[in-house]
N, C-alpha and C positions, 0 to 999 in steps of 0.2 A: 441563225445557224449557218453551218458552211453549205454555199450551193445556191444558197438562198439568195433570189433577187428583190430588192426590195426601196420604195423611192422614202425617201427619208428629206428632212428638212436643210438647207443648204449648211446651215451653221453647224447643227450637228453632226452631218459629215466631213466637213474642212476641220471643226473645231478638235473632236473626239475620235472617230470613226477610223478616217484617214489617218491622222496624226499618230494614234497609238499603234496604226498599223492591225486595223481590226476588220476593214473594209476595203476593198477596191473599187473603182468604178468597174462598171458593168460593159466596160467596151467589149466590139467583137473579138479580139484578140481573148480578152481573157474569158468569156465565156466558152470559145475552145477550146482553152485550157481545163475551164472546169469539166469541159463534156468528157475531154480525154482523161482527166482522172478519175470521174467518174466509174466510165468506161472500164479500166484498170482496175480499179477496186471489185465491179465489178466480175471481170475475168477471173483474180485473184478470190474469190469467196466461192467461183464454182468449180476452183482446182480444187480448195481445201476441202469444200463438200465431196469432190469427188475421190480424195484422197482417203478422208474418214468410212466411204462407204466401201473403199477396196479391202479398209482396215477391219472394218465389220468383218466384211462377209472372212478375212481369212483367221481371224478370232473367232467366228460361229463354229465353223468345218473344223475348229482341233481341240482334242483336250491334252492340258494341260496337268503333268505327273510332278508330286512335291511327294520328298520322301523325310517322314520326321522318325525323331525317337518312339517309343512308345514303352509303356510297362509292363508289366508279366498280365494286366490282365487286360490290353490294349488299348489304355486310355493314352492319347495324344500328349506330349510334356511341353506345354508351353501354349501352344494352338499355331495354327498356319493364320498369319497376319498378312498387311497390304503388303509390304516389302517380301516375304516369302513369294508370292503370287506374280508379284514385278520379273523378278528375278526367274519363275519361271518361264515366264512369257517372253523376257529377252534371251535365253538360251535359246529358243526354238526359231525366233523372229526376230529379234533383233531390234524388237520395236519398245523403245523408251516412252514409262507409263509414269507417270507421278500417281502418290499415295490417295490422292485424293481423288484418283479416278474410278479407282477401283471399288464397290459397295459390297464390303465383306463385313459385317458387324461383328465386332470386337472380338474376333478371330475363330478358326473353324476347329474345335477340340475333338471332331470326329474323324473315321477312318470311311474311306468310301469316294464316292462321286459327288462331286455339290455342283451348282450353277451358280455363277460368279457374272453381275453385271457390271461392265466398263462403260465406262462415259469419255465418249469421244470426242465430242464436242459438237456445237450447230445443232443441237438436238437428237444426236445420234448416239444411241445404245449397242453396246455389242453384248449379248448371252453366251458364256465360255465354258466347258465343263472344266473344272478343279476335280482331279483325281489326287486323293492324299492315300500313298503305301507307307509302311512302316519301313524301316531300314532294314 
């Protein structure tokens, strides 16, 4: 695996390893290298964590208004789907959600307040109120 040091047989490093371009030798120079992009990778996963959790908390503190049809005796026409919910979240924030993040089951056909979970990613949930008015 990458990173990985590892003493291996001569032939199959000259033969295979090397040759396809699968292995480097383990010199000083390039295990620098690996530390530093290690390092990097590192940094980069505790921006994104820290990005998702700014995201959380400013999904938690709002709720979110969807205004659909409804009929003479207030049944919803259609239901508030993922894309309805997307689109409400980017008017307010601006923050681009894909369908698949969103855990709405197979759409909200009622009028009222719901709790709507986002997945953020890295293991991160955000809890949103969904507020649906009639027009």
């Amino acid at each position: 695996k990458k990173g990985e040091i590892k003493d291996v047989a001569d032939g199959l490093a000259n033969n295979m390893l090397l040759k396809k371009g699968l292995a480097v030798f383990a010199s000083a120079e390039a295990q620098k290298k690996l530390q530093k992009e290690m390092q990097e990778k590192s940094a980069s996963q505790t921006k994104h964590l820290q990005k998702a959790v700014e995201t959380q908390k400013e999904l938690e503190r709002r709720t979110f208004t969807v205004k659909v049809k409804v009929g003479d005796k207030g049944q919803v026409f259609g239901g508030v789907h993922e894309k309805d919910i997307i689109q409400a979240i980017y008017q307010k924030t601006k923050l681009q959600l894909d369908k698949n993040q969103i855990d709405a089951h197979k759409g909200i056909k009622e009028l009222g307040i719901h709790n709507i979970n986002i997945k953020l990613g890295n293991g991160i949930n955000a809890k949103t109120k969904l507020n649906i008015e009639a027009l």
